[in-house]
PDBQT receptor file of N, H, CA, C and O in Angstrom, charges set to zero:
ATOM      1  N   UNK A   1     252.687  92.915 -25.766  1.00  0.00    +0.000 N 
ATOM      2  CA  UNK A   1     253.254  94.233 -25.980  1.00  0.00    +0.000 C 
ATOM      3  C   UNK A   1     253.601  94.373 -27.459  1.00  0.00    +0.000 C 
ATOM      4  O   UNK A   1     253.824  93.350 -28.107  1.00  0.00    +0.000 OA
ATOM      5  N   UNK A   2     253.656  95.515 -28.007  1.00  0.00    +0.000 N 
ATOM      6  H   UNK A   2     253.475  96.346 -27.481  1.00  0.00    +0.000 HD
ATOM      7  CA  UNK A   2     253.518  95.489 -29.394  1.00  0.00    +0.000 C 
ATOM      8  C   UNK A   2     254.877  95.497 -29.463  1.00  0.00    +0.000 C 
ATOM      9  O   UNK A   2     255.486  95.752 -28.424  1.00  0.00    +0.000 OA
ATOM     10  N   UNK A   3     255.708  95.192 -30.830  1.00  0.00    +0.000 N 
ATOM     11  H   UNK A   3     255.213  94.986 -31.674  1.00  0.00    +0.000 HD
ATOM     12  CA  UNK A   3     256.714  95.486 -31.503  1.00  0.00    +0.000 C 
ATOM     13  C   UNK A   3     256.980  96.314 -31.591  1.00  0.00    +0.000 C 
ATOM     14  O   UNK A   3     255.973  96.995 -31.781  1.00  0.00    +0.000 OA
ATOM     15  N   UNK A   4     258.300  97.225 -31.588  1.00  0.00    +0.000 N 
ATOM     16  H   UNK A   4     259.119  96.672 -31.434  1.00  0.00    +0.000 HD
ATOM     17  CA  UNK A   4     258.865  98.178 -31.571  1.00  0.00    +0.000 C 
ATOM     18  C   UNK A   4     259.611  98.157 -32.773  1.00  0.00    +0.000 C 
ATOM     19  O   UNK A   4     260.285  97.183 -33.108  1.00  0.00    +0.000 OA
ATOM     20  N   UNK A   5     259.487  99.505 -33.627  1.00  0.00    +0.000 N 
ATOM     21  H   UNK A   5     258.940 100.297 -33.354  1.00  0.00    +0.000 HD
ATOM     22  CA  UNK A   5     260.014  99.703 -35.006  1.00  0.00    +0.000 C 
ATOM     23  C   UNK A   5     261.635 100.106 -34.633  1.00  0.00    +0.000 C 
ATOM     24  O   UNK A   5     262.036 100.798 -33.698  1.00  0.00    +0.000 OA
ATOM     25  N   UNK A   6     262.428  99.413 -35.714  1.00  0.00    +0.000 N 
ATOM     26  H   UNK A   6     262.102  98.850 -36.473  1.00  0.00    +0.000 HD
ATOM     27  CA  UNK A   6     263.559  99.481 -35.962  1.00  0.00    +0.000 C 
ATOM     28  C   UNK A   6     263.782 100.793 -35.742  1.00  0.00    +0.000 C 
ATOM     29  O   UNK A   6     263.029 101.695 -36.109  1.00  0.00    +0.000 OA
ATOM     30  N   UNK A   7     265.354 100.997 -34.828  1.00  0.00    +0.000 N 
ATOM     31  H   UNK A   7     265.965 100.264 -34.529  1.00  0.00    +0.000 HD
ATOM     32  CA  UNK A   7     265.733 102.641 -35.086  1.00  0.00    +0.000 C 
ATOM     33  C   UNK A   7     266.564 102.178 -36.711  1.00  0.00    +0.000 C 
ATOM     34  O   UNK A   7     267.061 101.189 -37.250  1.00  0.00    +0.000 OA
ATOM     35  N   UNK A   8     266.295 103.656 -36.991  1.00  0.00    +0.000 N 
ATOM     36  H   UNK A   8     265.891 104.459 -36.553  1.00  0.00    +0.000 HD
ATOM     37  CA  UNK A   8     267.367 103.588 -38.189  1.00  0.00    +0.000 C 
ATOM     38  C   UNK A   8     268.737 103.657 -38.389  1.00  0.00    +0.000 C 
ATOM     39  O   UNK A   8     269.349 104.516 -37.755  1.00  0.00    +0.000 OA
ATOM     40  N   UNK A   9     269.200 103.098 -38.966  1.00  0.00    +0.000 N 
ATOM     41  H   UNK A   9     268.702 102.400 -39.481  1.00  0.00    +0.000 HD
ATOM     42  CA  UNK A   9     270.796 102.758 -39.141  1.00  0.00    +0.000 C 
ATOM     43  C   UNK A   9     271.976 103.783 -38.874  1.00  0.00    +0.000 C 
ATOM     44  O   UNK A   9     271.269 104.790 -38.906  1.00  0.00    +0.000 OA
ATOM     45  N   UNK A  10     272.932 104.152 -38.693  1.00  0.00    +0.000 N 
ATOM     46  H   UNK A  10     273.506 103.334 -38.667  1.00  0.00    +0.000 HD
ATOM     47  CA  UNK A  10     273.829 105.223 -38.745  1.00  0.00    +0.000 C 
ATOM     48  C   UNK A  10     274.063 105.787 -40.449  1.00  0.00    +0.000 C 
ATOM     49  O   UNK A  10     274.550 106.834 -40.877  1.00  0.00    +0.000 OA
ATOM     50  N   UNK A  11     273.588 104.806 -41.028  1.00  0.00    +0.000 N 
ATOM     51  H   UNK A  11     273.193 103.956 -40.681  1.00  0.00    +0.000 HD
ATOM     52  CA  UNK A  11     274.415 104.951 -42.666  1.00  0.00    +0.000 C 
ATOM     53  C   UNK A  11     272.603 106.035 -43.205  1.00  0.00    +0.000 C 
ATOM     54  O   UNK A  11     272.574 106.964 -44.013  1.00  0.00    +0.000 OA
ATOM     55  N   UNK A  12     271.694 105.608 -42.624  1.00  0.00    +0.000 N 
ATOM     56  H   UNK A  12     271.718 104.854 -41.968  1.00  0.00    +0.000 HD
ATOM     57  CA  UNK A  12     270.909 105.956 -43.091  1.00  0.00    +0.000 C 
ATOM     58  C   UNK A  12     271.357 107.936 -43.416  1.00  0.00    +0.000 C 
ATOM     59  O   UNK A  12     271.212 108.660 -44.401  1.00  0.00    +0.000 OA
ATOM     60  N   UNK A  13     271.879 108.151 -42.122  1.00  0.00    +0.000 N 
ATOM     61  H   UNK A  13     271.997 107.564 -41.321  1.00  0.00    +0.000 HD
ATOM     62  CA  UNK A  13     271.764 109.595 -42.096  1.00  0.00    +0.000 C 
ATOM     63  C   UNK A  13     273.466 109.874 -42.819  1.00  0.00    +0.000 C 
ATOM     64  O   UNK A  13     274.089 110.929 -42.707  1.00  0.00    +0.000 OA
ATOM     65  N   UNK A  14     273.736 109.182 -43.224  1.00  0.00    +0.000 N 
ATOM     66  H   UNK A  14     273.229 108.324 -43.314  1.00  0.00    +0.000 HD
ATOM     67  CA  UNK A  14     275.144 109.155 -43.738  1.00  0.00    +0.000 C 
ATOM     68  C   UNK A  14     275.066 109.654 -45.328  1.00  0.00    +0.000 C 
ATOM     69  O   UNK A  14     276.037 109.327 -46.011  1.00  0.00    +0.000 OA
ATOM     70  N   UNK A  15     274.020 110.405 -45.980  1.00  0.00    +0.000 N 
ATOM     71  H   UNK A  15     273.232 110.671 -45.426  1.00  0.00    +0.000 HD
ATOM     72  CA  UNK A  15     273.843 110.718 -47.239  1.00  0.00    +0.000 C 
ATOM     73  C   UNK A  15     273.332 112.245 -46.842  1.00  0.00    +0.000 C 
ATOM     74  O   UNK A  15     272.899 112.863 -45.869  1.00  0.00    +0.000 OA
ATOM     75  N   UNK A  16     273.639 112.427 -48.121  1.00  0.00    +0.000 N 
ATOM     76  H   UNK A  16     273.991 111.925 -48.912  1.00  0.00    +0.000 HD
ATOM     77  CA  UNK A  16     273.093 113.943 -48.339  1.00  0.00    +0.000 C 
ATOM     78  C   UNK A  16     271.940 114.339 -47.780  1.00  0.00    +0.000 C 
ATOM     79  O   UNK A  16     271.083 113.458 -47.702  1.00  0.00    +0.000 OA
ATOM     80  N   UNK A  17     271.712 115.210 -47.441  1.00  0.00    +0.000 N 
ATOM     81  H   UNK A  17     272.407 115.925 -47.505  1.00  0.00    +0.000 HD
ATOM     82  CA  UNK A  17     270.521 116.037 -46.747  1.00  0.00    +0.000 C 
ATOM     83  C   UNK A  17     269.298 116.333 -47.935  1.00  0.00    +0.000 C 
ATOM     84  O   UNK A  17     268.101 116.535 -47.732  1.00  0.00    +0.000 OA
ATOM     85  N   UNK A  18     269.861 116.296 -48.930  1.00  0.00    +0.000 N 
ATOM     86  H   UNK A  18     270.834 116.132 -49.096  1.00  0.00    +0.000 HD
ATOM     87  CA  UNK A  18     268.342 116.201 -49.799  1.00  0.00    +0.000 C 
ATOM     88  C   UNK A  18     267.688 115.154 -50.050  1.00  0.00    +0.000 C 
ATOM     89  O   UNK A  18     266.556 115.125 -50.534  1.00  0.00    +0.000 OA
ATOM     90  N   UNK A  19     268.575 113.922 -49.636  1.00  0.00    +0.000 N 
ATOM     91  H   UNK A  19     269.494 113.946 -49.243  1.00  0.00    +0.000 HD
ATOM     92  CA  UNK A  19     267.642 112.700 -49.876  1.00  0.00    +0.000 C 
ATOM     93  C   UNK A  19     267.290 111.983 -48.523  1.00  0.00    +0.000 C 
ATOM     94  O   UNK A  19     266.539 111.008 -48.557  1.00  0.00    +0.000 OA
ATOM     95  N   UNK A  20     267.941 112.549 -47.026  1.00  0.00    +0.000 N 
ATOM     96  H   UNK A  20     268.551 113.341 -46.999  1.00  0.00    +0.000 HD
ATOM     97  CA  UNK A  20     267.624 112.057 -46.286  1.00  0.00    +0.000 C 
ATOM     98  C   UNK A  20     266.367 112.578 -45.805  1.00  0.00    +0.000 C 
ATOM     99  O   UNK A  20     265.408 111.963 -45.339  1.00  0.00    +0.000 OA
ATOM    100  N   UNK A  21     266.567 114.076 -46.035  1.00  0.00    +0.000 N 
ATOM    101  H   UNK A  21     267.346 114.575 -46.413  1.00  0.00    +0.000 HD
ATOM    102  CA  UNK A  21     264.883 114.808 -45.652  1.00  0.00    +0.000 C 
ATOM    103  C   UNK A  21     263.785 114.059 -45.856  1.00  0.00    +0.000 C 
ATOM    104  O   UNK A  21     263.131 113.581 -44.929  1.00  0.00    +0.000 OA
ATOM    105  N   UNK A  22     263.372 113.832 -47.700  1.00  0.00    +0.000 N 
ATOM    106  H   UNK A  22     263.904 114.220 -48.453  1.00  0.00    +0.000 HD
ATOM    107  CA  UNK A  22     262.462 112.946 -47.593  1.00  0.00    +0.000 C 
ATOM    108  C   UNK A  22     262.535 111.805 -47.150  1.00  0.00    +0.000 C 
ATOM    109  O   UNK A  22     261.533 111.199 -46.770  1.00  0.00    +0.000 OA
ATOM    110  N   UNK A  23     263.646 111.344 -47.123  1.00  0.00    +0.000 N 
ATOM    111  H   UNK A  23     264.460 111.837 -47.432  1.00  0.00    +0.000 HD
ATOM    112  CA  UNK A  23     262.825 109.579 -46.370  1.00  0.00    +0.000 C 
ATOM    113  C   UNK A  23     262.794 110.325 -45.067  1.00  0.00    +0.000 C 
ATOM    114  O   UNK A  23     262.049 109.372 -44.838  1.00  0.00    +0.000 OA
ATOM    115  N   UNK A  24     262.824 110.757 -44.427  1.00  0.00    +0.000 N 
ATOM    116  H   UNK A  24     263.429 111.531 -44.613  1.00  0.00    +0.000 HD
ATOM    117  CA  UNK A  24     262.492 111.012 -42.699  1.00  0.00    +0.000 C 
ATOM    118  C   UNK A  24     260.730 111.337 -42.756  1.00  0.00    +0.000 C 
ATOM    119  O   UNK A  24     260.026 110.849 -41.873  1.00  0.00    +0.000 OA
ATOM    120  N   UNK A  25     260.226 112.031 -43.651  1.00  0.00    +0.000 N 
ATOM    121  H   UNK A  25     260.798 112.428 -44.368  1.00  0.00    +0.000 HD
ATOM    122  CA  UNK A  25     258.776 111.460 -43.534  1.00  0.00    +0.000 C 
ATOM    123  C   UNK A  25     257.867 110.474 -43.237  1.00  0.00    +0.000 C 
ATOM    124  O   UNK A  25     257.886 109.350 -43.738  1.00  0.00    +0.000 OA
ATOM    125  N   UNK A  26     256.896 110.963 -42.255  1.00  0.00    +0.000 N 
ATOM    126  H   UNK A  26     256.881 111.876 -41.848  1.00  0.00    +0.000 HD
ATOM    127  CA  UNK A  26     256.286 109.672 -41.954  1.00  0.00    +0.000 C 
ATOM    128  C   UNK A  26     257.395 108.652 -40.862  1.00  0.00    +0.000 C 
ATOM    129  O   UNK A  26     256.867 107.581 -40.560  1.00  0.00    +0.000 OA
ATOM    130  N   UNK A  27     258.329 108.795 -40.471  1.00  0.00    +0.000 N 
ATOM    131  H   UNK A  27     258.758 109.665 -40.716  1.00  0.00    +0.000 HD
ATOM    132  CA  UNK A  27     258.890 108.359 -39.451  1.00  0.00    +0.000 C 
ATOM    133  C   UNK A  27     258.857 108.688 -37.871  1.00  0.00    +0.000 C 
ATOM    134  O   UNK A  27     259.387 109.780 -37.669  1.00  0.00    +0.000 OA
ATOM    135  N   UNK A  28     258.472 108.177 -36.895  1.00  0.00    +0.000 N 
ATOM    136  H   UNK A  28     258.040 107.289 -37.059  1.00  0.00    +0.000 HD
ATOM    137  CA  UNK A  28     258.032 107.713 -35.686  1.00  0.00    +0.000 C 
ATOM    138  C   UNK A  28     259.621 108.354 -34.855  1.00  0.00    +0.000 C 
ATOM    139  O   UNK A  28     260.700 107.761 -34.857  1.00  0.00    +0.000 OA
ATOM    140  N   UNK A  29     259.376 109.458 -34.322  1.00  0.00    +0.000 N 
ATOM    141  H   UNK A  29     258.500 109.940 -34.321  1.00  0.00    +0.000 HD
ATOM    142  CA  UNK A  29     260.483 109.793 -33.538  1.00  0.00    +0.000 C 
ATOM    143  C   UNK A  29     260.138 109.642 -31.982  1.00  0.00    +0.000 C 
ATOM    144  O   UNK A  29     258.934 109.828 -31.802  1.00  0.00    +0.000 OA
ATOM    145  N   UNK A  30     260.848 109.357 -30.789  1.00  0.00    +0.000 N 
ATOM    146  H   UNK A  30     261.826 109.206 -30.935  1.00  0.00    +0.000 HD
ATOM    147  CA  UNK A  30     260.461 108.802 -30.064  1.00  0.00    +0.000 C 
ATOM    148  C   UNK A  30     261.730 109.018 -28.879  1.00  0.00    +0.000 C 
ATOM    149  O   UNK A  30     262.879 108.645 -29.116  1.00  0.00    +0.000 OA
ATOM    150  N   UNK A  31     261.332 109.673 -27.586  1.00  0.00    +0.000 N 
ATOM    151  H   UNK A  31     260.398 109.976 -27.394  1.00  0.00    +0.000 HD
ATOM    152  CA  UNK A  31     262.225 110.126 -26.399  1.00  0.00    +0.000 C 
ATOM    153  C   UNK A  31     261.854 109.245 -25.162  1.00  0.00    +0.000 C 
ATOM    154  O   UNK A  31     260.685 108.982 -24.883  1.00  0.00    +0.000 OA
ATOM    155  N   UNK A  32     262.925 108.807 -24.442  1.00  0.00    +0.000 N 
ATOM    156  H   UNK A  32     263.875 109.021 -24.668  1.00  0.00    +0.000 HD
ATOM    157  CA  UNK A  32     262.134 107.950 -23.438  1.00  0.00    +0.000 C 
ATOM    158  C   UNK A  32     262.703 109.425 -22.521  1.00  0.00    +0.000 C 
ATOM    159  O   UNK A  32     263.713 110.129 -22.523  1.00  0.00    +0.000 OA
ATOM    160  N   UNK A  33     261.291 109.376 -21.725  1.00  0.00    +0.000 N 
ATOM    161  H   UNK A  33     260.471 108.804 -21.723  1.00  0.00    +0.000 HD
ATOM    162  CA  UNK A  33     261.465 110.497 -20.762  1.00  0.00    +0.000 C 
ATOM    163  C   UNK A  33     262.324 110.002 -19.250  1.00  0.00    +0.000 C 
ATOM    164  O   UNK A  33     262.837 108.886 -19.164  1.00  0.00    +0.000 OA
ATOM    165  N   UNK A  34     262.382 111.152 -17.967  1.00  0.00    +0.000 N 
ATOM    166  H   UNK A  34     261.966 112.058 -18.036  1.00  0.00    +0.000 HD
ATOM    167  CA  UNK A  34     263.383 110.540 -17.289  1.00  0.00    +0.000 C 
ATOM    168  C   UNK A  34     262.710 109.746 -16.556  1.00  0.00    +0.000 C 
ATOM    169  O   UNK A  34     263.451 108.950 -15.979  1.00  0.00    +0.000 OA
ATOM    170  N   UNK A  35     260.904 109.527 -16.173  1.00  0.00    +0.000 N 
ATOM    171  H   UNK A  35     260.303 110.173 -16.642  1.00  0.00    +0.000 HD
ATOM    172  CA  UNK A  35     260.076 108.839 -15.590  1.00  0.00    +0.000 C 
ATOM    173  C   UNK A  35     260.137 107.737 -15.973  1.00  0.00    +0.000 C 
ATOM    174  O   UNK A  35     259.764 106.739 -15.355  1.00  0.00    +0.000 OA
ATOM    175  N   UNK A  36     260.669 107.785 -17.165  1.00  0.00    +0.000 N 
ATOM    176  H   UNK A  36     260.972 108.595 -17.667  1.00  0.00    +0.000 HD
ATOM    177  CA  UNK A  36     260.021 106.357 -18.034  1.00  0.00    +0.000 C 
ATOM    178  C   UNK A  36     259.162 106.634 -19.344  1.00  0.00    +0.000 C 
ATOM    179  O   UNK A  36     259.240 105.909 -20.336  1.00  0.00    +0.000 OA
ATOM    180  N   UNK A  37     258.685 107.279 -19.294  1.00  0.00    +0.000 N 
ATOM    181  H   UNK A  37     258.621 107.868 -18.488  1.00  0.00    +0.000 HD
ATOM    182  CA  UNK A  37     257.407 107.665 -20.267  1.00  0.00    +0.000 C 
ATOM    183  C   UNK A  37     257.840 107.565 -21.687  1.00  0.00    +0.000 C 
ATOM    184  O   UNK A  37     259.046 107.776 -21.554  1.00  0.00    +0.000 OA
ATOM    185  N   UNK A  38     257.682 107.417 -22.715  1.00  0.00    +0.000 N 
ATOM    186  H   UNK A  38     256.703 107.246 -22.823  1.00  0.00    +0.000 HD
ATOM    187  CA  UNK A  38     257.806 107.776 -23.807  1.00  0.00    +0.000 C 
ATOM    188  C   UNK A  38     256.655 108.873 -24.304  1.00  0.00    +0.000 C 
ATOM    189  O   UNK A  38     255.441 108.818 -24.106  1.00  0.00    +0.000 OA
ATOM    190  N   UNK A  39     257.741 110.312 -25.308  1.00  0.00    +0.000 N 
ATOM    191  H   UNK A  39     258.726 110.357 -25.469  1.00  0.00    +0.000 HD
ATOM    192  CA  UNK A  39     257.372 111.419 -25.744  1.00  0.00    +0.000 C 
ATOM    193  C   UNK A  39     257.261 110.746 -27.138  1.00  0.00    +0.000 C 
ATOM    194  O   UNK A  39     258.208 109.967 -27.246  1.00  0.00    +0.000 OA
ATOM    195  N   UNK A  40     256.568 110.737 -28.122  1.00  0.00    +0.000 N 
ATOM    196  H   UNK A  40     255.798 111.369 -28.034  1.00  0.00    +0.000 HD
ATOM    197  CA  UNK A  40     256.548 110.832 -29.629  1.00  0.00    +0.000 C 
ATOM    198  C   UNK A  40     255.447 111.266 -30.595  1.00  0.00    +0.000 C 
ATOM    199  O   UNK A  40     254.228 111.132 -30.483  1.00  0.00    +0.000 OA
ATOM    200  N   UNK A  41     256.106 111.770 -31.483  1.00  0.00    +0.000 N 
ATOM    201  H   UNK A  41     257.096 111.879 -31.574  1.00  0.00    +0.000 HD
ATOM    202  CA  UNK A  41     255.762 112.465 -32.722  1.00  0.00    +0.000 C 
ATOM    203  C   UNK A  41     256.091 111.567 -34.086  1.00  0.00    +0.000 C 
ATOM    204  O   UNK A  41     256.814 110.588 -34.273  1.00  0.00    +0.000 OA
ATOM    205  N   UNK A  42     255.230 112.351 -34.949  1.00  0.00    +0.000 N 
ATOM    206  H   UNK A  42     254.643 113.146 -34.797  1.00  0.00    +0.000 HD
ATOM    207  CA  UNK A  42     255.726 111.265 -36.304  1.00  0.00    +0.000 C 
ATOM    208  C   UNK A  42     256.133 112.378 -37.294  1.00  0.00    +0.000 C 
ATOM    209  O   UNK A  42     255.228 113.201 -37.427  1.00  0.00    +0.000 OA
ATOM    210  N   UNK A  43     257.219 112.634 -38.014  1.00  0.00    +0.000 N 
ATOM    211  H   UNK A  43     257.954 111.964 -37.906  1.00  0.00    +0.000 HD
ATOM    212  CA  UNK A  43     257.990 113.851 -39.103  1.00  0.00    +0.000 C 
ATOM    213  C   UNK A  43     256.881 113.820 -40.400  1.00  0.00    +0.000 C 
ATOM    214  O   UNK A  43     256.698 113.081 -41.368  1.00  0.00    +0.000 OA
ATOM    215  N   UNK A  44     256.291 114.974 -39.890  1.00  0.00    +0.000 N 
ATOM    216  H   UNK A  44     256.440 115.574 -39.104  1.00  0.00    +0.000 HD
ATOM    217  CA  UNK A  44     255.623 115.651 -41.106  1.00  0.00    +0.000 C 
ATOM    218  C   UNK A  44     255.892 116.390 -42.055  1.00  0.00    +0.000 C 
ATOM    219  O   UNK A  44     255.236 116.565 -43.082  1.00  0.00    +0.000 OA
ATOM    220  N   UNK A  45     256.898 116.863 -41.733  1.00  0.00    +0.000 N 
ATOM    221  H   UNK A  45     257.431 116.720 -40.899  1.00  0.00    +0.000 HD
ATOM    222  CA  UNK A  45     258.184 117.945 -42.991  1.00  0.00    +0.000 C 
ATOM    223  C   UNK A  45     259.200 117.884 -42.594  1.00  0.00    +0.000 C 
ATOM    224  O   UNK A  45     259.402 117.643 -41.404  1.00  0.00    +0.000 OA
ATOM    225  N   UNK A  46     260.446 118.142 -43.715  1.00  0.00    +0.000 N 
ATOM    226  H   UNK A  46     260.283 118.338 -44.681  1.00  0.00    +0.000 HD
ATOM    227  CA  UNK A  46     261.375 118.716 -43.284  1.00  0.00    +0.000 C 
ATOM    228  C   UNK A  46     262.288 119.437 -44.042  1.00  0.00    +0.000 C 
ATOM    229  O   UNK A  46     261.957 119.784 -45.176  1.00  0.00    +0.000 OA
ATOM    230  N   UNK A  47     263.336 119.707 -43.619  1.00  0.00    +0.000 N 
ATOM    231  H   UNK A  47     263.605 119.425 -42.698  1.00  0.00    +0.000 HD
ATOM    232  CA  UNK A  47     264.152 120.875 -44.143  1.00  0.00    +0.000 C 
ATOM    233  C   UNK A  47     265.417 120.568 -44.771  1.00  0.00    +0.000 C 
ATOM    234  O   UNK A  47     266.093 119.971 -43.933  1.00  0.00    +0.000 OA
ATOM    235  N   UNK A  48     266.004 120.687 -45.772  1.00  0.00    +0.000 N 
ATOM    236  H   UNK A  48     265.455 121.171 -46.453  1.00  0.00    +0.000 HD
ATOM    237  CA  UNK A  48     266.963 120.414 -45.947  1.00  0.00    +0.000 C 
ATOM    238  C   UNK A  48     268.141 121.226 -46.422  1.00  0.00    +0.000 C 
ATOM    239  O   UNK A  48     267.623 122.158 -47.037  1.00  0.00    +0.000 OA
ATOM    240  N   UNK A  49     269.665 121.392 -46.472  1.00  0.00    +0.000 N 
ATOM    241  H   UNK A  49     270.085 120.634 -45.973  1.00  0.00    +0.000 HD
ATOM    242  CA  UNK A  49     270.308 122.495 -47.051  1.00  0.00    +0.000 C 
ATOM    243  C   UNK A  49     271.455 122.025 -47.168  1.00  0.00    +0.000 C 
ATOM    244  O   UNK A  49     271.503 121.061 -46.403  1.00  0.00    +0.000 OA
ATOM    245  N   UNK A  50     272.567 122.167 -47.767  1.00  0.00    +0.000 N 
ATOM    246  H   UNK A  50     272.529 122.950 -48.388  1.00  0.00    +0.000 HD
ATOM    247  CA  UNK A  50     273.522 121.291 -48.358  1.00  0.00    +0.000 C 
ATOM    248  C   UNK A  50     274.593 122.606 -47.416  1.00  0.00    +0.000 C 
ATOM    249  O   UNK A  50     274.319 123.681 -46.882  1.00  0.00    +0.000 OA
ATOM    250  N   UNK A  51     275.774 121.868 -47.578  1.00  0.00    +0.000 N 
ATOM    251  H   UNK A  51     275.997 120.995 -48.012  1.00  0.00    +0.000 HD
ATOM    252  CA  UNK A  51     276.710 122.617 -46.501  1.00  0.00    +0.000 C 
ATOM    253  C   UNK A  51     277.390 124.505 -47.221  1.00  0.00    +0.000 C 
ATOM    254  O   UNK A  51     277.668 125.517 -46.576  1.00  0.00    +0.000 OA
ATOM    255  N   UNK A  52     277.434 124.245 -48.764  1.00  0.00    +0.000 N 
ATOM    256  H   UNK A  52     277.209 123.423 -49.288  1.00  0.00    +0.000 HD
ATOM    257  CA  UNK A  52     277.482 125.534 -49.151  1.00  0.00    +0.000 C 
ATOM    258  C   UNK A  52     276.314 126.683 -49.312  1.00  0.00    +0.000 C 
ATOM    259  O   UNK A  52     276.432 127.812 -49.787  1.00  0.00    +0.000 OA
ATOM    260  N   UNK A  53     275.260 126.101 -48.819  1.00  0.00    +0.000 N 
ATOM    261  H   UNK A  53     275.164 125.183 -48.433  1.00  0.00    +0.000 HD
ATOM    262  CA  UNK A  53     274.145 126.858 -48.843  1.00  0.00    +0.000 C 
ATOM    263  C   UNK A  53     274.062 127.874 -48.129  1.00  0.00    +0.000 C 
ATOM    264  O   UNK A  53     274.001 127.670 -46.917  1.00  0.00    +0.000 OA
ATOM    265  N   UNK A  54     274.041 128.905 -48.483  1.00  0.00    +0.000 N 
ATOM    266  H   UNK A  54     274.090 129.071 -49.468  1.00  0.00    +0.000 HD
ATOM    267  CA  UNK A  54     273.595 130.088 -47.411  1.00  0.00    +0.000 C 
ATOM    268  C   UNK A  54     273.196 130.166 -46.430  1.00  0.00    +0.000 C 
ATOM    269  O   UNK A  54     273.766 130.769 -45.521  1.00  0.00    +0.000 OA
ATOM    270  N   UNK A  55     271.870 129.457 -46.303  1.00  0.00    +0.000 N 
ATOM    271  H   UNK A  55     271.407 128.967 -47.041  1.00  0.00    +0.000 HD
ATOM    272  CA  UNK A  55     270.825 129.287 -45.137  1.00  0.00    +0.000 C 
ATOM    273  C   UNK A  55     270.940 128.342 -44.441  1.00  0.00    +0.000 C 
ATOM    274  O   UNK A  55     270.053 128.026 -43.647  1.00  0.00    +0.000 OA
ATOM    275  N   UNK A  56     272.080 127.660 -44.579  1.00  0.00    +0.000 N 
ATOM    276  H   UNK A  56     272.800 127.917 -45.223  1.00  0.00    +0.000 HD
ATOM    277  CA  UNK A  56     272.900 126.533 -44.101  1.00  0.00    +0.000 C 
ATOM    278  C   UNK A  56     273.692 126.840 -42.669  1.00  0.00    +0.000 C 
ATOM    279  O   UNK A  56     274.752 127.456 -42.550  1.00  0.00    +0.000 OA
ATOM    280  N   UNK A  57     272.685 126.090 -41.351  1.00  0.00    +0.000 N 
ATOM    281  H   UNK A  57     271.825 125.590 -41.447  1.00  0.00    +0.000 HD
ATOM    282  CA  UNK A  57     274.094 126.876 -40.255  1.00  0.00    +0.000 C 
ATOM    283  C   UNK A  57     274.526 125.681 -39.092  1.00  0.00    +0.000 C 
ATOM    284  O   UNK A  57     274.753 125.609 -37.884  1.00  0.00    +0.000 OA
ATOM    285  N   UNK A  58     274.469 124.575 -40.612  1.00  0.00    +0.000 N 
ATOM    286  H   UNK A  58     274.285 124.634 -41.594  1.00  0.00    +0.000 HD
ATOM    287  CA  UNK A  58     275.656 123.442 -39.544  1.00  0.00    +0.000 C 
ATOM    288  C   UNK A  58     276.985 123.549 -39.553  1.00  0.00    +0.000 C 
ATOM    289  O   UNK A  58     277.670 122.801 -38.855  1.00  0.00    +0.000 OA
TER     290      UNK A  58
């Protein structure tokens, strides 16, 4: 059975949103379904916006 890639750390997402966006590229996201199954995709873009930003609605 193959190796399974590290999830990433808590600290990882613990930085600013402009530098976490890019590293999330190219990363392997991955749902275990309720069958069992695993759903996954790999992050081809993303978005980023800092908390005073306008277009900002975390």
């Amino acid at each position: 059975m193959p190796k399974q890639p590290p999830a990433l750390p808590q600290a990882f997402f613990a930085r600013p949103a402009e530098l976490v966006a890019p590293d999330l590229i190219g990363c392997l996201l991955v749902k275990r379904q309720e069958d069992g199954s695993l759903l996954w995709g790999v992050v081809v873009e993303t978005e980023a916006y800092s908390q005073d930003d306008p277009a900002c609605h975390g």
